[in-house]
C-alpha positions as CSV (number, residue, x, y, z in Angstrom):
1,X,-7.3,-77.8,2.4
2,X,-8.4,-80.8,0.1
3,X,-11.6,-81.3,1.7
4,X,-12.6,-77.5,1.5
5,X,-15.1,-77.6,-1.6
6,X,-14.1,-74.4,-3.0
7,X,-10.3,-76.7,-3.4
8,X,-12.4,-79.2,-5.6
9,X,-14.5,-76.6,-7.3
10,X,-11.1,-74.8,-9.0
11,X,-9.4,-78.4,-9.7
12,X,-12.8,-79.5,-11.4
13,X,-12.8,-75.8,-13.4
14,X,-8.9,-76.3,-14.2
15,X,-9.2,-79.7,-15.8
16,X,-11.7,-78.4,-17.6
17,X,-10.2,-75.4,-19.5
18,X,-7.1,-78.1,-20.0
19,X,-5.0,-75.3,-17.6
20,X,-1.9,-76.7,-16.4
21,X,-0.9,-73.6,-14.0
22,X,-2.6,-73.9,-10.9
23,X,-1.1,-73.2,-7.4
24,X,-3.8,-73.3,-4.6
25,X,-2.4,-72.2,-1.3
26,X,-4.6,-71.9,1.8
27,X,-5.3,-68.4,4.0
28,X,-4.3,-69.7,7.6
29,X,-6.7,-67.0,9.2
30,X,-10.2,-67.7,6.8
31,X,-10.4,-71.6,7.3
32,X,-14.2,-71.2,7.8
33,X,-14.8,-69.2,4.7
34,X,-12.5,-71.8,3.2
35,X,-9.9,-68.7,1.9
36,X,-7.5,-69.7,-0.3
37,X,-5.1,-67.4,-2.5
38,X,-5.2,-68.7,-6.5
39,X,-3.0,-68.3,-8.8
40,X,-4.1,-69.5,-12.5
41,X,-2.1,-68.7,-15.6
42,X,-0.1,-65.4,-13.3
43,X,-3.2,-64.5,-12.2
44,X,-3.6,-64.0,-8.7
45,X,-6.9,-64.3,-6.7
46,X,-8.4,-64.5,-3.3
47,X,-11.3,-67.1,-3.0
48,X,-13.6,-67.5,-0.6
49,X,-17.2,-69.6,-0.1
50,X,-20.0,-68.0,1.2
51,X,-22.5,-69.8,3.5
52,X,-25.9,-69.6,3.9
53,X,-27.8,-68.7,6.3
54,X,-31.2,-69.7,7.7
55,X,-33.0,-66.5,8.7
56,X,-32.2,-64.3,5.6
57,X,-32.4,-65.1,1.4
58,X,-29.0,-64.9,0.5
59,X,-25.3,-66.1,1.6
60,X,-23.3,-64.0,3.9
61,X,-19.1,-63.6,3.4
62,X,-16.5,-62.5,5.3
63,X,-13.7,-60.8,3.7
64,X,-10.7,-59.6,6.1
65,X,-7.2,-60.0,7.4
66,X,-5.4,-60.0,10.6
67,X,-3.8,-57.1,12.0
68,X,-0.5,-57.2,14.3
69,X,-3.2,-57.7,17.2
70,X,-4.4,-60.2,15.6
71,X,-7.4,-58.3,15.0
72,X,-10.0,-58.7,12.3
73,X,-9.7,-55.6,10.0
74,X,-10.6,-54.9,6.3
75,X,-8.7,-55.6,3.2
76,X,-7.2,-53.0,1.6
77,X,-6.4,-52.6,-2.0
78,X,-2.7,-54.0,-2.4
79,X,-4.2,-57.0,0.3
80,X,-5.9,-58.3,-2.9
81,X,-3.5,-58.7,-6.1
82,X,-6.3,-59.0,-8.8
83,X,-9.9,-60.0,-7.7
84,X,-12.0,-61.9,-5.0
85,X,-14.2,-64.7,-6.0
86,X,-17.1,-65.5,-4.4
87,X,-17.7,-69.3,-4.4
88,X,-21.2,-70.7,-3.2
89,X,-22.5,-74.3,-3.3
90,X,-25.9,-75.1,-2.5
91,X,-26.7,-78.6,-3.2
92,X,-26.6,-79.4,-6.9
93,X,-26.7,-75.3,-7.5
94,X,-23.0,-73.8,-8.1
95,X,-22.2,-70.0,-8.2
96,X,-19.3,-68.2,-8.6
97,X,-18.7,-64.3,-8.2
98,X,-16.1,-62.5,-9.5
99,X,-15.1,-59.0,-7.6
100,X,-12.9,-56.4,-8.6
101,X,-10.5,-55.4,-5.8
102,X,-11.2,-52.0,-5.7
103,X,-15.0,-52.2,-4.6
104,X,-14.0,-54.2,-1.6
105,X,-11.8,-52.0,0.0
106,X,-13.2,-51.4,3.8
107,X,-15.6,-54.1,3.6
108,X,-15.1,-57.0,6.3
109,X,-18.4,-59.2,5.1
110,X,-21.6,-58.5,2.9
111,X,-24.1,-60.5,1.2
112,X,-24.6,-62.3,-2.2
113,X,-27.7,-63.1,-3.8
114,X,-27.4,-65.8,-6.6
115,X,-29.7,-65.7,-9.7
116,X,-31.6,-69.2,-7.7
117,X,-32.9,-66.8,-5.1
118,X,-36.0,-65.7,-4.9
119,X,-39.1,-63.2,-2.8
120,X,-36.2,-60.2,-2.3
121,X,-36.6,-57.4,-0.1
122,X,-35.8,-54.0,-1.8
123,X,-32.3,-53.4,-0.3
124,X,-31.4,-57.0,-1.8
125,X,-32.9,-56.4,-4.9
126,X,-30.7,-53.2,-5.6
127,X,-27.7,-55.3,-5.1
């Protein structure tokens, strides 16, 4: 978990607001989206880093659990205590996306456009 980069980006954001209450703990079934569940201050969050992709403007996330068939299915409300943040690292460019928990509910992945990209089609534009 130490060398996910979404680990160094909430130590790095920590230190800097001087908080003292931080307990990373890593989601054993999103190691490629580099899920881990946060807990800041009794707040409780889901975090995840999106990846880019070559083909399309944008990074693409996947957002869901395992079911009891260990099949991929979509978060439900109570799956996320508080929000989902949205981490993406690009080279020296840094975004992070904070969603409210009920917006997500039956999603399994979408796609998030950062204020660095550019030449959007229409459908990305509206989100």
């Amino acid at each position: 978990m130490e060398n996910f980069k979404t680990f160094f980006l909430w130590k790095q954001t920590t230190e800097r607001l001087d908080q003292k209450s931080l307990v990373i703990g890593q989601d054993p079934y999103d190691v490629e989206y580099e899920g881990l569940d946060i807990t800041l201050n009794n707040q409780h969050f889901k975090s995840r880093l999106a990846k880019k992709t070559p083909d399309k403007v944008g990074y693409f996330i996947a957002v869901w659990k395992k079911d009891d068939k260990n099949k991929n299915i979509p978060f439900e409300v109570v799956d996320i205590e508080q929000n989902l943040v949205i981490n993406i690292t690009d080279g020296s460019l840094m975004g992070r996306f904070i969603f409210d928990k009920e917006i997500l509910t039956g999603k399994m992945a979408f796609r998030i456009y950062p204020p660095w990209e550019r030449e959007l089609n229409q459908t990305a534009e509206r989100t």
